[in-house]
C-alpha positions as CSV (number, residue, x, y, z in Angstrom):
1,X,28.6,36.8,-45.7
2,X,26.3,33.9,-45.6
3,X,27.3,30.8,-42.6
4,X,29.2,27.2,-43.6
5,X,26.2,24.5,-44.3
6,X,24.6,24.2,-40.7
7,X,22.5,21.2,-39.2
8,X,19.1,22.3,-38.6
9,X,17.9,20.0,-35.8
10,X,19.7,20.6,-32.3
11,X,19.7,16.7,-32.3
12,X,22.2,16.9,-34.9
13,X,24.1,20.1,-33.0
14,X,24.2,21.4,-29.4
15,X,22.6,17.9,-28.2
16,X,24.0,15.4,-30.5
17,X,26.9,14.2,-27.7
18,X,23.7,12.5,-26.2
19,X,21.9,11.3,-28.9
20,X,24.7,9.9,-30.9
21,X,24.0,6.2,-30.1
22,X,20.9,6.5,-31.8
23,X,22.7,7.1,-34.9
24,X,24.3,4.1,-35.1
25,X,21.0,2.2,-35.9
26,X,18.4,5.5,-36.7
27,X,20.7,7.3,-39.3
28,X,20.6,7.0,-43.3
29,X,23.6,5.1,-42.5
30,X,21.8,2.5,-39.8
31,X,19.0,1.9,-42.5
32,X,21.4,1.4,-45.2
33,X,23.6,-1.2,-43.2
34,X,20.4,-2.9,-42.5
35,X,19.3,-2.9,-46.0
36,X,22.9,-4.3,-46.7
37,X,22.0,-6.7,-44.3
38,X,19.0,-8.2,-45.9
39,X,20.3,-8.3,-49.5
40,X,23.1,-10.3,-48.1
41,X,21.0,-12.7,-45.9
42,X,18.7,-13.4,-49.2
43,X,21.6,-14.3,-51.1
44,X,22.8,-16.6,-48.4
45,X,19.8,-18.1,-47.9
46,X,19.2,-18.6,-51.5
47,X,22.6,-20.4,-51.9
48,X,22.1,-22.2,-49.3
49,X,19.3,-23.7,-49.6
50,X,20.5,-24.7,-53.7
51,X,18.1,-22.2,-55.0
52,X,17.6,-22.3,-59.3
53,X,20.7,-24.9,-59.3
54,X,23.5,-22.6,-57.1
55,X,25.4,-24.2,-54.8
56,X,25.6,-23.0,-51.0
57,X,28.8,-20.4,-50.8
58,X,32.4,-21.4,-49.1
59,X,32.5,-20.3,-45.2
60,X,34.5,-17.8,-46.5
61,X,32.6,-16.3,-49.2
62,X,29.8,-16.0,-46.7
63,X,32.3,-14.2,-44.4
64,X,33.4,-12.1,-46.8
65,X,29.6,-10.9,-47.7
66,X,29.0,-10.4,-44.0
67,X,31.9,-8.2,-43.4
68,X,30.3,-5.5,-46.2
69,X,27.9,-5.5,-42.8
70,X,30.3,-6.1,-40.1
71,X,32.7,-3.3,-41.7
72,X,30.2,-1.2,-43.1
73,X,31.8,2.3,-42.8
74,X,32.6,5.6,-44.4
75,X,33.8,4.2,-47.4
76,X,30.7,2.7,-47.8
77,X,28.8,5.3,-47.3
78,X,30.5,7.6,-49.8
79,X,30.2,4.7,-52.1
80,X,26.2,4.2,-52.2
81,X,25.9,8.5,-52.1
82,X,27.7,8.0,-55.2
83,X,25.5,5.1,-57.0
84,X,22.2,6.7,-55.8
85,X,23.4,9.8,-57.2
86,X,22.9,7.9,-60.8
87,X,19.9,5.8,-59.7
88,X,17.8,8.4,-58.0
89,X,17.0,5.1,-56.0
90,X,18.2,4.5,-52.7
91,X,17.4,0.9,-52.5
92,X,19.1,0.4,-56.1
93,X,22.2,1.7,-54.9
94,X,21.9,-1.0,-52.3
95,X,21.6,-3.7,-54.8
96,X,24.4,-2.3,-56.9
97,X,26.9,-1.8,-53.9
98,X,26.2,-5.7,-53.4
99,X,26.8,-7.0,-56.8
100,X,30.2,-5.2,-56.7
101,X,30.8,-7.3,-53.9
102,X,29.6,-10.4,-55.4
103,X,32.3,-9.7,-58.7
104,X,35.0,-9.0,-56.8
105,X,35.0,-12.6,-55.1
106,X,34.7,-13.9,-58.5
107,X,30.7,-14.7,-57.5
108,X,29.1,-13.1,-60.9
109,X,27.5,-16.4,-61.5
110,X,25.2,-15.7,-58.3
111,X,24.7,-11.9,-59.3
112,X,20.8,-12.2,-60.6
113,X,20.2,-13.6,-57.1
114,X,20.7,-10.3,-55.5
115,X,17.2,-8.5,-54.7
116,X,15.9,-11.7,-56.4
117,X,12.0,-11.3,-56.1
118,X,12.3,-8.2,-54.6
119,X,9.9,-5.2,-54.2
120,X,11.9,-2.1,-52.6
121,X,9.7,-2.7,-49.7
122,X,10.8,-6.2,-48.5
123,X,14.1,-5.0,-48.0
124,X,13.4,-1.4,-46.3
125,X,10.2,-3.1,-44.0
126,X,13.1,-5.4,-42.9
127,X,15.3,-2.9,-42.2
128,X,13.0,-0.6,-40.4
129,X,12.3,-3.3,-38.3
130,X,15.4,-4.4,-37.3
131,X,17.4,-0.5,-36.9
132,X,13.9,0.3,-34.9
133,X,14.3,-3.3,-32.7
134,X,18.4,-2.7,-32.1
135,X,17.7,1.0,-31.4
136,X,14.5,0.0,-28.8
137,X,16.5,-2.6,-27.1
138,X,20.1,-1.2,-26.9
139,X,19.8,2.2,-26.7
140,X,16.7,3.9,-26.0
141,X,15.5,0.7,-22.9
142,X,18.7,1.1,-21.2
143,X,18.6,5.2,-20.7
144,X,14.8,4.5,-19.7
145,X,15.9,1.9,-17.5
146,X,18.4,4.0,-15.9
147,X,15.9,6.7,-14.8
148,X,14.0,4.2,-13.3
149,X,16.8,2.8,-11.2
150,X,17.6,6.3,-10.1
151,X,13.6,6.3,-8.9
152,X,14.3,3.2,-7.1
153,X,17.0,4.4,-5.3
154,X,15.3,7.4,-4.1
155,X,11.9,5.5,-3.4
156,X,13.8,3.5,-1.2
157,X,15.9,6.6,0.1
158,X,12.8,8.3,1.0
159,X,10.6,5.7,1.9
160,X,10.0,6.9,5.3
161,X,10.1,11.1,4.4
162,X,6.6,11.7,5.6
163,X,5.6,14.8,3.6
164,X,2.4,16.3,3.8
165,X,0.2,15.5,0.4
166,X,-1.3,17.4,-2.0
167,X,-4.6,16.5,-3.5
168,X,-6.0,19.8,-6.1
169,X,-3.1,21.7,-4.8
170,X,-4.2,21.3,-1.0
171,X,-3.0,20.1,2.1
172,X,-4.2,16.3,2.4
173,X,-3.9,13.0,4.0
174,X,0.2,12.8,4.7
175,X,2.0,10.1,2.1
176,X,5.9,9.8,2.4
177,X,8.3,10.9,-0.5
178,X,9.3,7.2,-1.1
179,X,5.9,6.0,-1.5
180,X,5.1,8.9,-4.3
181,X,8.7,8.0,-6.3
182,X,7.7,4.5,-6.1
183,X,4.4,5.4,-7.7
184,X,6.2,6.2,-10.8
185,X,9.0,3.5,-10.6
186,X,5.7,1.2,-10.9
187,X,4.2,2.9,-13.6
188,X,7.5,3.0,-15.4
189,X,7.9,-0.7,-14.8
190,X,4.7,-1.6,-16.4
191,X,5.2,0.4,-19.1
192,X,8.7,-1.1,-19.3
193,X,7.6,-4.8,-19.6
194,X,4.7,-3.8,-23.0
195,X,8.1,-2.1,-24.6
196,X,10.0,-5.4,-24.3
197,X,7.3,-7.9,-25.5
198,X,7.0,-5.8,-28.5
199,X,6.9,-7.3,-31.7
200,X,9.2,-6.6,-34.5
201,X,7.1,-7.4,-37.9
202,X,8.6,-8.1,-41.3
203,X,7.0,-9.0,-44.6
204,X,8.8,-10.5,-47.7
205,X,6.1,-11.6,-50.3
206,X,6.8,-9.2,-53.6
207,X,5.1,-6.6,-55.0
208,X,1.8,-6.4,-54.1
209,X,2.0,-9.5,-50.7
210,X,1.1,-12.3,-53.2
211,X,4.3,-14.2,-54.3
212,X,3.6,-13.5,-57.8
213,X,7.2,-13.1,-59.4
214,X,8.8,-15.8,-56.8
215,X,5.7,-17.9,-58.5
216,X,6.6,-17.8,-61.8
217,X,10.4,-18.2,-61.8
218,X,9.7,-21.3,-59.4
219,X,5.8,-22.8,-58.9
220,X,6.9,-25.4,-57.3
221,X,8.6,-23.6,-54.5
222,X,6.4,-23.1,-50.8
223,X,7.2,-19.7,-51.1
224,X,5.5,-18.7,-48.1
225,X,7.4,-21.2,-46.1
226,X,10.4,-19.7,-47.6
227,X,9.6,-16.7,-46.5
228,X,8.7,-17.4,-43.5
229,X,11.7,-19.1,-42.6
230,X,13.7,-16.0,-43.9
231,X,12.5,-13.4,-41.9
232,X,12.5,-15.3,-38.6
233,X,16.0,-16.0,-39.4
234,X,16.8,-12.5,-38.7
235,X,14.5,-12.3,-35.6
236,X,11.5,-10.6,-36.9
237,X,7.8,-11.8,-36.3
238,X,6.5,-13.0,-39.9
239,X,3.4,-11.2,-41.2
240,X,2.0,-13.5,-43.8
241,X,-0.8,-10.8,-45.1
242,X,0.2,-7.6,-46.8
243,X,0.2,-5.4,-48.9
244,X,3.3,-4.4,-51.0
245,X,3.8,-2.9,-47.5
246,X,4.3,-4.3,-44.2
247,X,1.2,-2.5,-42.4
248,X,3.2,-0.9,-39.7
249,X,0.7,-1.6,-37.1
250,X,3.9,-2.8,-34.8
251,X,4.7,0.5,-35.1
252,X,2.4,2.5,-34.2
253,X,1.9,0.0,-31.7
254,X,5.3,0.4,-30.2
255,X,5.4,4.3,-30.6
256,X,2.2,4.7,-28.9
257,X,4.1,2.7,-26.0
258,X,7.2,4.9,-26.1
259,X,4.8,8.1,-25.8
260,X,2.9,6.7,-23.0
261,X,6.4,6.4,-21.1
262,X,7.1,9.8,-22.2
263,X,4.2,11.4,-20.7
264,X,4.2,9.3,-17.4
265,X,8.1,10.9,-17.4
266,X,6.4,14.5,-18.1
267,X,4.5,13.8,-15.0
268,X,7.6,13.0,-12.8
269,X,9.1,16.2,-14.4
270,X,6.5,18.5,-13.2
271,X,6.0,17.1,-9.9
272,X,9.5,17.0,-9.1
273,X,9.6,20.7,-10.3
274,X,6.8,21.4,-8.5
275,X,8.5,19.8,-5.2
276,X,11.5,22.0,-5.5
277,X,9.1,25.2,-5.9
278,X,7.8,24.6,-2.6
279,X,11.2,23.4,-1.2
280,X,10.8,20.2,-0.7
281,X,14.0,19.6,-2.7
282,X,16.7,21.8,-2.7
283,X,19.3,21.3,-5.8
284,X,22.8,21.0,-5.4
285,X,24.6,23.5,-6.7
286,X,26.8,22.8,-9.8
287,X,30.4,23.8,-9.8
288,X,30.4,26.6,-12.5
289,X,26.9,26.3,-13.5
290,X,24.6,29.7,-13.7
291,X,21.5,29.9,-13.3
292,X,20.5,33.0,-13.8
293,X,22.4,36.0,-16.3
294,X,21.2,38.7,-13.7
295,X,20.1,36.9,-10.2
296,X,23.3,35.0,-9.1
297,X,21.5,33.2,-6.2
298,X,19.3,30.9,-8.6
299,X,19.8,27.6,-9.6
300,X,17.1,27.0,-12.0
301,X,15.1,23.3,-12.2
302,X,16.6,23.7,-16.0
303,X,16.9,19.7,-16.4
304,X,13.7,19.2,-15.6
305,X,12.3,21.8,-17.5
306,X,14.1,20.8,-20.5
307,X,12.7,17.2,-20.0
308,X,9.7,18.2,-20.4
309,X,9.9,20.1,-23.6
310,X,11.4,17.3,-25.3
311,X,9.2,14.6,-24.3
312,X,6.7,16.9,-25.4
313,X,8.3,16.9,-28.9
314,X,9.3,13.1,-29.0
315,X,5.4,12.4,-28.8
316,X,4.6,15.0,-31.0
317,X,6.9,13.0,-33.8
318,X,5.8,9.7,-32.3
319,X,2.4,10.7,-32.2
320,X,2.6,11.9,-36.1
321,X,4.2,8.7,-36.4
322,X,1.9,5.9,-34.9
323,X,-1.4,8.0,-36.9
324,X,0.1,8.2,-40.6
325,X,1.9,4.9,-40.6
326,X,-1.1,2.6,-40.3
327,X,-2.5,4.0,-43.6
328,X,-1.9,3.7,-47.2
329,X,-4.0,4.0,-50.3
330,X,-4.9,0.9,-51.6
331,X,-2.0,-1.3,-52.3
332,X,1.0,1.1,-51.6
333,X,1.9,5.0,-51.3
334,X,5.3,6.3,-50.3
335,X,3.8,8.6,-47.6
336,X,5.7,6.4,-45.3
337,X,9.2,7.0,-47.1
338,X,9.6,10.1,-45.5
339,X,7.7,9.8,-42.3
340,X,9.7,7.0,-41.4
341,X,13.3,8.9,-41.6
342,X,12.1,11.0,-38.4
343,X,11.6,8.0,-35.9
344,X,15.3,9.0,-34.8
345,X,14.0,12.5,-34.3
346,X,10.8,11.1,-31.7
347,X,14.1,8.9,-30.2
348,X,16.0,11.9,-30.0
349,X,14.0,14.1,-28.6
350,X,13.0,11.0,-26.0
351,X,16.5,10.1,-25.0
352,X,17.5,13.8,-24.4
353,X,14.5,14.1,-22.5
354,X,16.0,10.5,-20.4
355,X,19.2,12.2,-19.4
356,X,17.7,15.3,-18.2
357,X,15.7,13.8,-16.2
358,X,18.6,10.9,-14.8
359,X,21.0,13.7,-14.2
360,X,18.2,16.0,-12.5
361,X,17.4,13.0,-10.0
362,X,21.3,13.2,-9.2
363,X,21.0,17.1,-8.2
364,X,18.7,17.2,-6.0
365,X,17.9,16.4,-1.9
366,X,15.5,15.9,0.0
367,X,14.4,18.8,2.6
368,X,13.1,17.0,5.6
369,X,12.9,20.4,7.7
370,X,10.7,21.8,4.8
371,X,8.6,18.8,4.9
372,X,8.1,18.5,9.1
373,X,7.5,22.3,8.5
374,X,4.9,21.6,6.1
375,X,3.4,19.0,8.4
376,X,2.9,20.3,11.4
377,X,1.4,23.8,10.6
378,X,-1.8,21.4,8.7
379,X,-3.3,19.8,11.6
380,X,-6.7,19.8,10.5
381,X,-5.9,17.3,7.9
382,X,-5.9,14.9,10.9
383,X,-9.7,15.4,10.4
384,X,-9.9,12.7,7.9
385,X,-9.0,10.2,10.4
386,X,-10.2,11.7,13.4
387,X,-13.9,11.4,11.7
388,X,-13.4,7.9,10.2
389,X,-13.0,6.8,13.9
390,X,-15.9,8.0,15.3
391,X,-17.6,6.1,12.4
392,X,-16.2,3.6,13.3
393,X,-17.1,3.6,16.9
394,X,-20.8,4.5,16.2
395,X,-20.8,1.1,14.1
396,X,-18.9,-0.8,17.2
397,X,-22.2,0.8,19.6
398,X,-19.3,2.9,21.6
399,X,-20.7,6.3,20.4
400,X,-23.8,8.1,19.4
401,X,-22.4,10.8,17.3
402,X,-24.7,11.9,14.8
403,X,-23.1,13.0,11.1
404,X,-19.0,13.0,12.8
405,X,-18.0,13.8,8.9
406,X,-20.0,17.2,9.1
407,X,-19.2,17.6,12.8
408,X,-15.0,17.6,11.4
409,X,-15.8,19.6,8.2
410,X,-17.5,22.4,10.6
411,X,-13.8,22.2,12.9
412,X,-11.2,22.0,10.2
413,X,-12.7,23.4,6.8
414,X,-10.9,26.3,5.9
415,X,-9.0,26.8,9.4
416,X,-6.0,26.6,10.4
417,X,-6.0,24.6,14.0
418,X,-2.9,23.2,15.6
419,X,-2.1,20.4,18.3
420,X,-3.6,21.9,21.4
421,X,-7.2,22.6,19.4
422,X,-7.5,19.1,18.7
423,X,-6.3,17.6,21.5
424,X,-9.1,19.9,23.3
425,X,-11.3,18.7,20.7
426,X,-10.7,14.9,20.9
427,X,-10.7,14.6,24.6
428,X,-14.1,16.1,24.7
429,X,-15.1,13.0,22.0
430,X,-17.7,10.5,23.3
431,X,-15.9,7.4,22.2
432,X,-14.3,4.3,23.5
433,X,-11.0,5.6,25.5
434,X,-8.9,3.3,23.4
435,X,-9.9,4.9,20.5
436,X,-9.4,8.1,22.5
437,X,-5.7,7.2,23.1
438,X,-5.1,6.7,19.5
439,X,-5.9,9.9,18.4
440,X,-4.6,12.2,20.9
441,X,-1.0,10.7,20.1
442,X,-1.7,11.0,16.3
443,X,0.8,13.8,14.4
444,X,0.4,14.7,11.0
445,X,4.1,13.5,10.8
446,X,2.4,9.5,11.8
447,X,-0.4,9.5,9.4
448,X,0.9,8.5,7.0
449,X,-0.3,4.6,6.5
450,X,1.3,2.2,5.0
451,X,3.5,4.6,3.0
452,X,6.7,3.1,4.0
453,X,5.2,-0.2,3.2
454,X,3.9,-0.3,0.4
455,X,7.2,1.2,-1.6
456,X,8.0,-2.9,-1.0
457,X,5.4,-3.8,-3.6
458,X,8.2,-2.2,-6.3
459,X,10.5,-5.5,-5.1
């Protein structure tokens, strides 16, 4: 017995509680509301504006052509399924579903004006651009922007965690957790700010970018102007040289962007994995949750590990995405047709990816035993400083130590010394006492700079 039609794509299944807001602007049914959108606005404009002797429509005529937008449902939906089914063309359908509008409010008269002009690809660049600009801005910024405010909070949290530092997977100079949180909160940030001064590009000049039909039914129209003025109107960034296609560049421009968050995210993923591996988190138990089928004591870093995989994905599409798009034979190919119904999958995978990783930060706490523990069983890191004071007190003429970084490297380098060996070793230092002073009270737990400080730079 063969299974009911299934979804394919987890997106669509075990995840799609998540990722559901994205469908409201990345689905079949986004782009088709959006190409609804355009038709309607050209007609509007047109009328408006007294084009080939029409007259601007009533208030409520333009109302009522808005709400096939405003109420655009299931109805809908099942409607244009229905007309492309005869077309075979979805951007027909579109047209069709329109004009039925325009005879039932008795606006037949106005009925050549719809797609008036039009190449497919006026209307779908439009509505790529404006499903890919509502789902950037109110879906897919404010999950990114909520992991960073989780960072922020723990930066700020932690800011004074010392924790002993890890440069190539060894003990090194001591930073505090805050400082390395806010490392990513700043990289996030900046990353943040490129995303929302992105630019939205729309083109709306025929079949190959020249004006040609528009030309001949009116030469003494400024088409470009027209245009122009058209796609602003629906705040989009006017690209005045194309093809029959808009060239994407924004894009792969903004994709690129997204991916670059995604991997800095990655990078947060694994090193807050790697902080719980060596307990400098713990993670707070979930009522009912398992973590292992055989090993009942595990809780597994399971959000974070499933971050990662999906921000792997997301660029993977997004990637795909930003190095297809920006290329297309000569004046027009529809290799873009089909690439461009996935930018809901790279979302997807992205803002799956986002709530793992909010929800992790939630679960987890800070160890300070683990970390003091850490600390102060690596003395010799206290090397580093103890070496860049004699340097500097051979440069002040209060010492005559010859080569103090290879007289440290022969004390600490693979040893293990504690407190007492150092003090020894310090006190026996010919160097100014008040240099002295300083580092026989310096812990590994106190060197840790302006770590604390610098998490302020985030404000």
């Amino acid at each position: 017995m063969t299974l009911p039609i299934q979804v394919l794509s987890p997106l669509d299944g075990r995840y799609q509680a998540v990722v559901s807001p994205l469908g409201e602007y990345l689905s079949e049914a986004g782009l088709n509301r959006a190409r609804v959108t355009v038709e309607v606005e050209w007609l509007i404009y047109l009328t408006n504006h007294s084009m080939f002797g029409t007259a601007p429509l009533s208030a409520e005529n333009v109302a009522a052509l808005r709400a096939l937008v405003t109420d655009f449902g299931q109805a809908e939906i099942d409607e244009l399924a229905r007309l492309e089914a005869t077309t075979r063309h979805d951007v027909k359908a579109v047209e069709y579903l329109v004009r039925a509008k325009l005879t039932e409010l008795g606006l037949d008269h106005i009925a050549e004006l719809t797609h008036f002009a039009c190449t497919s690809e006026d209307i779908n660049n439009l509505s790529y651009a404006l499903i890919v600009r509502d789902a950037t801005t109110n879906i897919w910024l404010p999950a990114y922007q909520a992991v960073i405010a989780r960072l922020r909070e723990l930066s700020l949290q932690y800011r004074d965690e010392a924790m002993l530092a890890k440069t190539h997977g060894q003990p090194a100079t001591p930073t505090t957790m805050g400082k390395e949180l806010a490392v990513f909160v700043y990289r996030l940030e900046r990353i943040q700010k490129q995303i929302e001064a992105s630019e939205f590009l729309g083109k709306f000049s025929g079949a190959t970018g020249t004006f040609s039909a528009h030309l001949a039914a009116e030469p003494d129209a400024n088409w470009p102007i027209i245009s122009e003025e058209f796609v602003t109107s629906l705040g989009l960034t006017w690209n005045p040289l194309t093809t029959q296609i808009e060239s994407h560049d924004w894009q792969a421009e903004l994709y690129t962007r997204i991916s670059h968050a995604n991997r800095v995210i990655h990078n947060l993923a694994t090193d807050i994995w790697t902080y719980i591996s060596m307990g400098y988190f713990r993670q707070i138990p979930q009522a009912g949750a398992t973590g292992s089928s055989t090993m009942p004591h595990k809780i597994n870093p399971i959000r974070f590990e499933n971050a990662e995989a999906n921000l792997e994905l997301s660029c993977a599409v997004l990637d795909s995405l930003s190095a297809t798009l920006v290329t297309s034979r000569l004046q027009r190919d529809l290799t873009d047709s089909t690439t461009q119904r996935n930018v809901g999958v790279g979302y997807g995978h992205s803002m799956l990816a986002l709530d793992n990783i909010r929800r992790g930060l939630s679960e987890i706490d800070l160890d300070s035993v683990a970390l003091a523990h850490d600390l102060d069983t690596n003395w010799e890191i206290l090397g580093e400083a103890i070496q860049t004071v004699i340097r500097a007190e051979v440069a002040a003429g209060r010492s005559t130590i010859s080569d103090p970084y290879a007289l440290l490297k022969e004390l600490t380098r693979g040893k293990r010394i504690g407190r007492e060996d150092l003090i020894a070793f310090v006190s026996g230092l010919e160097i100014g006492e008040e240099a002295k002073a300083r580092l026989l009270v310096l812990t590994p737990a106190g060197y840790v700079g302006l770590a604390s400080n610098l998490v302020d730079y985030l404000n």
